[in-house]
N, C-alpha and C positions, 0 to 999 in steps of 0.2 A: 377470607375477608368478605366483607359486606360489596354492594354493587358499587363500583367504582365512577369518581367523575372527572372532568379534566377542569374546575375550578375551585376555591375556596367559596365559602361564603363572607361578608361584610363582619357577619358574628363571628365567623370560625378565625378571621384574621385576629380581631380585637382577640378571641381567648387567647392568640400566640403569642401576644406583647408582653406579657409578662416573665422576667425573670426564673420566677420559682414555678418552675413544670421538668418534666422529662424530655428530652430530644434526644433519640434514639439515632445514627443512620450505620448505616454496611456500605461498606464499598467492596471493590474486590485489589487487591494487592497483586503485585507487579507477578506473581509465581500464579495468579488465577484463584487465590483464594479468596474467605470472605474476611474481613477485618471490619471490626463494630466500635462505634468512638460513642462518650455520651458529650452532645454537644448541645447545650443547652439553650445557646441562643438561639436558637431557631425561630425565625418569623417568617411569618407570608405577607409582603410588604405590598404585594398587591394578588390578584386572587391568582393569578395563572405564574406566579413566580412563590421560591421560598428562599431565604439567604442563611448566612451560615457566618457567624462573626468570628474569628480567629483573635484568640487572644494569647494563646500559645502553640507552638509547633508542634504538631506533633503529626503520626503517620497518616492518620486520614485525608487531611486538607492536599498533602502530595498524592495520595490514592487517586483521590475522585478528578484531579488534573490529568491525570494518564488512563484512567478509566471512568470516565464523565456520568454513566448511569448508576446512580444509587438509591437504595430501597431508603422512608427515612416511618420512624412512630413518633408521636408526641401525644402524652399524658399529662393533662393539665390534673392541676391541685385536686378538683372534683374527681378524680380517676374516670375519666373520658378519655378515650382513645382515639384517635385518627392513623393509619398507615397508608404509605404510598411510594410513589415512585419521583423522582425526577431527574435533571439531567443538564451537570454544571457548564456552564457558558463560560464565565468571567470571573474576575476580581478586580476589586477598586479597593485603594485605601484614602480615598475623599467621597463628598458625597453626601444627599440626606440621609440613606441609611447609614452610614459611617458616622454620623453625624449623632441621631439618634440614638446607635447603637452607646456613644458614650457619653449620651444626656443618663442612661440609665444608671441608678445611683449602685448598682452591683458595680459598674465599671467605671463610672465615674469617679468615684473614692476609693478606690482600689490604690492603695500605696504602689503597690510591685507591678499591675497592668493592666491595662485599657483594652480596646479592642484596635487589633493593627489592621488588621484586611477585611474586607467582606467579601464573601462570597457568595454569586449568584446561580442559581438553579431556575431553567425553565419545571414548572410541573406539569409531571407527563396523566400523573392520577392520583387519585383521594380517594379512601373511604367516605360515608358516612360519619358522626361520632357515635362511637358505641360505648356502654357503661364496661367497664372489668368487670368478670363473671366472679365476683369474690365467693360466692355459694363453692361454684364449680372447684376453681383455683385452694380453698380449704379442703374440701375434701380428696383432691388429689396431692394437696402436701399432707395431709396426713396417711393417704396410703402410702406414700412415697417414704415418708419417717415407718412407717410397721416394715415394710418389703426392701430397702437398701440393704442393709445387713448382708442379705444374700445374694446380691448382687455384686457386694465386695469384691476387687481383685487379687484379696493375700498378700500382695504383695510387698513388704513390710518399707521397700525403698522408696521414699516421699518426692514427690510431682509439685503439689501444691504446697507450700510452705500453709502451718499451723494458722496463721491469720487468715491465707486463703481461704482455705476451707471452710474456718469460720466462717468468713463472708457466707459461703454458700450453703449453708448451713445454719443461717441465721431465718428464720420465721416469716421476718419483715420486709428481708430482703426483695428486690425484682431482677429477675433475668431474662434476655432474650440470647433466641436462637437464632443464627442467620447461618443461610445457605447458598448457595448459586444453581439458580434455576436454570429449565431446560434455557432459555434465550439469555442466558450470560449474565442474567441480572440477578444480583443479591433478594433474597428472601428474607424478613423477619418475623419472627412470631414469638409471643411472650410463654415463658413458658414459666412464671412466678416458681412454678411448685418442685423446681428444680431444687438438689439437693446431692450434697458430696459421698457418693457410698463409703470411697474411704478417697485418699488424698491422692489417687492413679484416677479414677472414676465418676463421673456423674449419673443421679439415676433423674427417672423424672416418672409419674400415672398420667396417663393421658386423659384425664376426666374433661382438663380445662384444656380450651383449643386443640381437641384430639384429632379430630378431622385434618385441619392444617398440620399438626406433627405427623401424623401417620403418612402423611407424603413423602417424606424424606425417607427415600431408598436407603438402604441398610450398603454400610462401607463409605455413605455419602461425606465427604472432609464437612464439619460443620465449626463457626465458632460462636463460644458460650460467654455472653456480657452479664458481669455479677455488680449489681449496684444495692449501695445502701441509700437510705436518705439521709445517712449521714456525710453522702458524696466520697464516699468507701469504694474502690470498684475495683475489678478485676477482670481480664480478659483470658480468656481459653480456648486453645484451638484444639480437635480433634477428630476423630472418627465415630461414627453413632452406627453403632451395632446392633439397629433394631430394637424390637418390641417383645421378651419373653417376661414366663410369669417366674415369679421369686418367691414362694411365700405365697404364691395362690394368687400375688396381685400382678398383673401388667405392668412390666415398667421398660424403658426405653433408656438406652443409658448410650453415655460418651464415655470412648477412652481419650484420657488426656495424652494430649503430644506436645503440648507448646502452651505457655504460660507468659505472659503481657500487665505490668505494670502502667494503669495506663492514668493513674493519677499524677499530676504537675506536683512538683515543678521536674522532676527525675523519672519522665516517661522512658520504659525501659524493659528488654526481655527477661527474663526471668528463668524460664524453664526451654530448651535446655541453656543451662551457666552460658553465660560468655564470662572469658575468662578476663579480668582485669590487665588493662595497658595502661605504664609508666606514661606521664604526659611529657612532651618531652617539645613540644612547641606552645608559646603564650602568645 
């Protein structure tokens, strides 16, 4: 990442008001792993704080309550990036940000749900905004499409369900990686040019953000957040077995272990099955 500060700017808050951007964060899960949500509302309500509006349940908002430091990225419209860190205090369901949060016509017209909770985060650090390296990020999804193939695991028995994969697999798509750093805190880093070798496996060329990939020691548990713009995603936890060549090209690949539905309203695990239970109390 770029040099780090411990405030927003006046401009940097107004970019985060808006609705339609990316909000990335990782927390770590009750087992010490990393767990990645896209939670879009994210705002810096003022410059030393970010909040986090809750409009459905799902595992992050319990995460970051039991493990308070998390890594978070935000990608407005312009593909500007900002990463950082912060580090949740509270929760209120009244309030001007609460208030705000459901003046916005994403949640204000929303038939099915509003915003119930906000949550607050002191920031601990910021980037800079940086532009996406699209130059870079192209030519590493195109080595990554020539070199997967043989990086493939044979293994004919499917991880990712057929739609998954697509997702990752799809061109347009954006993925980040997070990890848990030496000091217990989640890492993220975008790894766009990620791509499914077969439906066990992920490969990725480290053209784009290779310095920050190349850090993550080989056997490191990582997990892989696959988003469309079409608000398509998918979660993947696994092991990243380093950086060999395949095909002459460098690629760095995850094996899959764990597979996360993490689109509403039926946020849910996926790989491995949990097996269905009779309901049997209303």
């Amino acid at each position: 990442m770029t040099v780090a500060r411990s405030c927003f700017t006046h401009d940097e808050q107004k970019a985060f008001e808006p609705a339609e951007k990316i909000g990335i964060v990782a927390c770590v899960n009750p087992n010490g792993q990393p767990h990645v949500s896209l939670i879009t509302s994210i705002m810096a309500p003022r410059p030393n704080q970010i909040t986090l509006g809750e409009f459905c349940r799902g595992l992050s908002k319990q995460y970051i309550q039991q493990a308070p430091d998390i890594a978070f990225l935000i990608m407005t419209m312009d593909r500007r990036l900002w990463r950082g860190r912060a580090r949740w205090t509270h929760l209120r369901r009244e309030g001007p940000e609460f208030q705000h949060y459901n003046d916005i016509p994403m949640f204000r017209y929303n038939t099915y749900f509003g915003i119930n909770t906000v949550h607050y985060l002191d920031l601990v650090e910021t980037t800079e905004a940086t532009p996406l390296p699209m130059a870079s990020i192209v030519a590493s999804a195109l080595l990554t499409r020539l070199g997967k193939g043989a990086a493939a695991t044979g293994d004919p028995q499917r991880i990712l369900k057929p739609f998954a994969e697509g997702l990752f697999n799809q061109m347009g798509s954006l993925k980040f990686i997070s990890y848990i750093g030496a000091d217990g805190v989640p890492e993220i880093v975008p790894v766009v040019q990620c791509q499914a070798a077969d439906s066990r496996r992920l490969a990725f060329a480290p053209l784009a953000f290779g310095r920050e990939l190349r850090r993550i020691s080989t056997g490191t548990e990582v997990a892989v957040f696959c988003l469309t713009m079409g608000m398509e995603d998918v979660l993947i936890r696994g092991t990243f077995r380093g950086f060999k060549h395949h095909r002459m090209i460098s690629l760095g690949t995850v094996d899959i272990e764990w597979v996360y539905n993490s689109m509403p309203p039926a946020h849910g695990q996926i790989y491995p099955e949990v097996p269905l239970e009779p309901v049997i109390e209303f």
